[in-house]
C-alpha positions in Angstrom: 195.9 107.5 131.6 193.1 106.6 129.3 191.0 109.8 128.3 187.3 108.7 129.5 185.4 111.3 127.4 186.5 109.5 124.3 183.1 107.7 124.0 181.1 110.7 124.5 182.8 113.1 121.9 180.7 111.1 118.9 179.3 113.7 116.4 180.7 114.4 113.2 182.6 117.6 112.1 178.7 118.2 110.4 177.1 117.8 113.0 179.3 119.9 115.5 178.6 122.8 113.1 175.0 121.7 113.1 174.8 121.7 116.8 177.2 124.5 117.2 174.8 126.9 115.4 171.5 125.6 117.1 173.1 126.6 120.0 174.6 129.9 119.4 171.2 131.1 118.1 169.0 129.6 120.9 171.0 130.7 124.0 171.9 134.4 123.2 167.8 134.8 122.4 166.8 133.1 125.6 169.0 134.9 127.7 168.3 138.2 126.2 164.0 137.7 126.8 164.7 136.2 130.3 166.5 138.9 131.4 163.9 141.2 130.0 161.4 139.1 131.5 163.4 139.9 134.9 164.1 143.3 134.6 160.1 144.0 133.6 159.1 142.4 137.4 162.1 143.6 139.1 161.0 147.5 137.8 157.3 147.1 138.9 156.2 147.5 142.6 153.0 145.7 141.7 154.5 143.0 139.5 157.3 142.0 142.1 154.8 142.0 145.0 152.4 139.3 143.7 153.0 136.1 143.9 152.5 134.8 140.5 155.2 137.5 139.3 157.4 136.4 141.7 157.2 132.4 140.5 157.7 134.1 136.7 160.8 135.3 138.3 162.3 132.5 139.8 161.2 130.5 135.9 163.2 133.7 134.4 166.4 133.5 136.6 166.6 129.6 135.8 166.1 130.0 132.6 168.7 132.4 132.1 170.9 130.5 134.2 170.5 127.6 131.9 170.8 129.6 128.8 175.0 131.0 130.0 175.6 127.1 131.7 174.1 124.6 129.3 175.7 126.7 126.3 179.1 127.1 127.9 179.2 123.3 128.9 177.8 121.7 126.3 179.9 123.8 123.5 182.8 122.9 125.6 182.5 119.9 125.6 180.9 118.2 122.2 182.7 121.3 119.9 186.4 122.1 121.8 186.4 118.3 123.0 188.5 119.6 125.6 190.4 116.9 127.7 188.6 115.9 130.7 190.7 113.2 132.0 192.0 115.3 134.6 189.5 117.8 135.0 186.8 115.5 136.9 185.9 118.0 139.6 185.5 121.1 136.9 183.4 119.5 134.6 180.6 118.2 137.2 180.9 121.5 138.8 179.7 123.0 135.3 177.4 119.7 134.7 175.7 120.8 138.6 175.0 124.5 137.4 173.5 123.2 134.4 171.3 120.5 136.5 170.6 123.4 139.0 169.2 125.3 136.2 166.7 122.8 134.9 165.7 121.8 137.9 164.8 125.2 139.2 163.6 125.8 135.9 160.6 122.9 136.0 160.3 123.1 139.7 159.5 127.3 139.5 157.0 125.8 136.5 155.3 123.3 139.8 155.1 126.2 141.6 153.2 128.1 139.5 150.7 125.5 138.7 149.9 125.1 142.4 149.3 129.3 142.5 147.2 128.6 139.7 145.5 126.1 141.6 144.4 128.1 144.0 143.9 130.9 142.2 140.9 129.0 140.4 139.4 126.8 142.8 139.4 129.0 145.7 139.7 132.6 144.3 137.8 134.4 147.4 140.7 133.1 149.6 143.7 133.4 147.3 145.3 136.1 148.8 145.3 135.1 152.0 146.6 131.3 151.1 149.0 132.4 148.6 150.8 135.2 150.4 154.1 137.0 149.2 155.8 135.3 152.4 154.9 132.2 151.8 155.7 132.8 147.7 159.3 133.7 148.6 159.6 130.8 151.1 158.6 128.4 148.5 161.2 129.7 145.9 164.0 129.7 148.3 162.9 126.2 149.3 162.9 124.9 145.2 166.0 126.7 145.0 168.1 124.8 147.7 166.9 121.4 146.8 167.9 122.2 143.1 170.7 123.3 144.6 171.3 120.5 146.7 170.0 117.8 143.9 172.7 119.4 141.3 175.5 119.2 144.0 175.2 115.6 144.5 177.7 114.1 142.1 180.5 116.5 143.4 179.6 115.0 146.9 180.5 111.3 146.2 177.5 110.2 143.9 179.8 110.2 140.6 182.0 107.8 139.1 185.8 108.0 139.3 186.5 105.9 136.5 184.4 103.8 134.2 184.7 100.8 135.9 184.9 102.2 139.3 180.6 102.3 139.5 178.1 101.8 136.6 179.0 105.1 134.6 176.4 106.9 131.8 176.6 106.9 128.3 175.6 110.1 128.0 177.5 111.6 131.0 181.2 110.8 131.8 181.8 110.4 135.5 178.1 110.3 136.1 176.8 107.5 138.2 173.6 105.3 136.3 171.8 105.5 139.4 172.2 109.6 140.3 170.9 109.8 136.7 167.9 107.6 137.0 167.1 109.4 139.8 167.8 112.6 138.4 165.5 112.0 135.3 162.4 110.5 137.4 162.5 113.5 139.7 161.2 115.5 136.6 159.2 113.0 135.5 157.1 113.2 138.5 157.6 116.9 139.1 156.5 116.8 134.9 153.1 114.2 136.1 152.3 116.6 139.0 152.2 120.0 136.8 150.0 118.3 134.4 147.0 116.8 136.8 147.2 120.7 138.4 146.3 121.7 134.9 144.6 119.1 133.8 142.4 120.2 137.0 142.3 123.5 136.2 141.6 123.2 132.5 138.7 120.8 133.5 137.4 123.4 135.8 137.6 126.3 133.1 135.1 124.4 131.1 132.8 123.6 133.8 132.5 127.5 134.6 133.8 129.5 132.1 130.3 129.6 130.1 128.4 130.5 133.4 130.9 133.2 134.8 128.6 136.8 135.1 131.2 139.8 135.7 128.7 141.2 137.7 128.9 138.7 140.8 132.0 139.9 143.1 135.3 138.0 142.4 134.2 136.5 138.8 136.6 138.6 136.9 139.4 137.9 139.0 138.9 133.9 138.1 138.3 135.2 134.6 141.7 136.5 133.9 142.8 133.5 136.1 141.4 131.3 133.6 143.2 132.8 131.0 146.3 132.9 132.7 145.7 128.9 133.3 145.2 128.4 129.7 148.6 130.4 128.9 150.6 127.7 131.3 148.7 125.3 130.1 150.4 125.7 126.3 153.5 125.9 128.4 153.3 122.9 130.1 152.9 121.1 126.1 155.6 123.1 125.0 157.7 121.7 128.2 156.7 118.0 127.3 157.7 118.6 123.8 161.2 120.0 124.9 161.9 117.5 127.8 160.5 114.4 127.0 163.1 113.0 124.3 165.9 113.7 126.1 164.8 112.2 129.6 163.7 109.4 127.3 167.2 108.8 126.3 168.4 109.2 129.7 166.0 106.4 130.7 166.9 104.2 127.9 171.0 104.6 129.4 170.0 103.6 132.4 168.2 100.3 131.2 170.6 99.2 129.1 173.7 97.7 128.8 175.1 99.9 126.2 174.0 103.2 123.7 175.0 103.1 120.2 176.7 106.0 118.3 173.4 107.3 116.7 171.6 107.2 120.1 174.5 109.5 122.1 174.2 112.0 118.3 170.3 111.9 119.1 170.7 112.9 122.4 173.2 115.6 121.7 170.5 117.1 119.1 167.5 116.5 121.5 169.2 118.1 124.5 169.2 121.4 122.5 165.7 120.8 122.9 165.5 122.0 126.9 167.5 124.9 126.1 164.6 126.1 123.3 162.1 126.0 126.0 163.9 128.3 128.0 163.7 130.8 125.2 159.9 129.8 124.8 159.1 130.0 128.0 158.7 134.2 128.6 158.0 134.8 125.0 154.2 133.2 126.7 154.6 135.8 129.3 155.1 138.7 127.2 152.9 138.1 124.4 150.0 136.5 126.0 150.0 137.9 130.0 148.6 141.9 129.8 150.0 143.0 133.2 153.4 141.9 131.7 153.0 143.5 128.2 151.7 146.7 130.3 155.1 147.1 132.8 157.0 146.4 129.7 155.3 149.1 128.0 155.6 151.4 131.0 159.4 150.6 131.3 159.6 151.9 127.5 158.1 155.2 128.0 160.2 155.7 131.2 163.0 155.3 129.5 162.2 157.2 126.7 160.9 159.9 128.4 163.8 159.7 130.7 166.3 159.6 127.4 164.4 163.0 126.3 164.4 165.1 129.7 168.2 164.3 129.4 169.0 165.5 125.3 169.8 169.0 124.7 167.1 170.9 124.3 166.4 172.2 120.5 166.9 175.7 119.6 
């Protein structure tokens, strides 16, 4: 049989060292502040309650999910260049948690643009539109439609063989179609986040200048300004990340045929989503107080904690 992930394994013994250490320093950094990010909100009463916490979460978990999968997967495959021929099943069931990952990863990122939303235009009735219920119903409904999206190719949308269905460059076994799919789902999930903020940036400069702390509810929208302008940088940062490599995943579905310097590219730019992963709470922590606050707290507990527990001196 004909090993079908022969056209695929295309960089150099450079570049796989290149790409190999890009890798190996991203992931282990984003995994280590996503989980911090996680345990912070998990370890707070008042952080896990509120909603906007909890959509910080559900961005965390993804994120750390992505960091373990896309690493594992993607070293497996461009740097081991294991063979694959017979292994169909295994890799899209690695190729789904990495999709599952993204997806929840930019979907939890919608979410928390539509809290934002809210949170700005109608701030006198924010709590009682944006309830922890309805918070935890909305992550566990993004998370079964990533779920659900990811699963896809293992459920018949895949390719058996390359000329069994019109297979991806980029992908082996991966159907053209599931991919153009795949890639204008976060294009428009991408379009959606940034009219919310475009909104709510628009909005902070109509009323920023004329917000008086001493009418009720004005502070409240002040730190929810701030907080808009923190995802706002987020959302450029996303764009920066995800934008060249769904624009090579548009350009294999258009054409007939990528050359060798295009699949390298998109081996290089796909590092690329796995940097904003490790972005993405650094934002939190350094820029959101309540965060930086819990962290702090957490610290002191445990330090306080690691002294009841030491001998006492003489």
């Amino acid at each position: 049989m004909t090993n079908c992930t022969n056209g695929y394994m295309v960089l150099s013994s450079t570049e796989t060292v290149a790409i190999g250490t890009i890798c190996l320093v991203i992931a282990p950094f984003s995994l280590l502040v996503n989980v911090l990010v996680l345990v912070v909100i998990a370890s707070s009463r008042n952080l896990r309650r509120h909603p906007s916490y909890q959509f910080m979460g559900s961005l965390a978990l993804a994120d750390t999910i992505a960091s373990c999968c896309f690493t594992v997967t993607f070293l497996d495959f461009h740097l081991f260049k294991q063979d694959n021929s017979f292994q169909r099943t295994k890799y899209l069931l690695k190729l789904s948690a990495v999709t599952m990952a993204f997806t929840g990863s930019v979907g939890s990122l919608l979410l928390m643009a539509v809290d934002r939303y809210h949170a700005i235009y109608k701030p006198f009735t924010y709590k009682m539109q944006i309830t922890r219920k309805r918070a935890l119903v909305g992550i566990l409904t993004l998370w079964a439609l990533a779920a659900l999206i990811s699963l896809l190719p293992l459920m018949g949308w895949s390719c058996q063989t390359s000329v069994s269905c019109s297979q991806s460059h980029l992908f082996p076994y991966v159907d053209r179609n599931y991919l153009a799919f795949f890639a204008c789902l976060v294009l428009v999930v991408l379009v959606l986040i940034l009219v919310a903020y475009a909104m709510i940036v628009w909005w902070a400069h109509q009323h920023e200048a004329n917000m008086n702390t001493e009418h009720p509810g004005l502070e409240r929208m002040r730190m929810d300004i701030h907080l808009a302008k923190t995802f706002s940088c987020i959302i450029l940062i996303l764009l920066v990340c995800w934008l060249p490599a769904l624009s090579f995943m548009m350009t294999d579905v258009v054409t007939t045929e990528l050359s060798k310097s295009q699949k390298r590219a998109f081996a290089f730019c796909s590092t690329l989503c796995l940097l904003n992963s490790g972005i993405n709470p650094l934002l939190y922590t350094l820029r959101c107080r309540e965060l930086r606050a819990a962290l702090k707290s957490l610290v002191n507990g445990l330090m306080r904690r690691k002294g009841c527990c030491s001998p006492a001196s003489n």
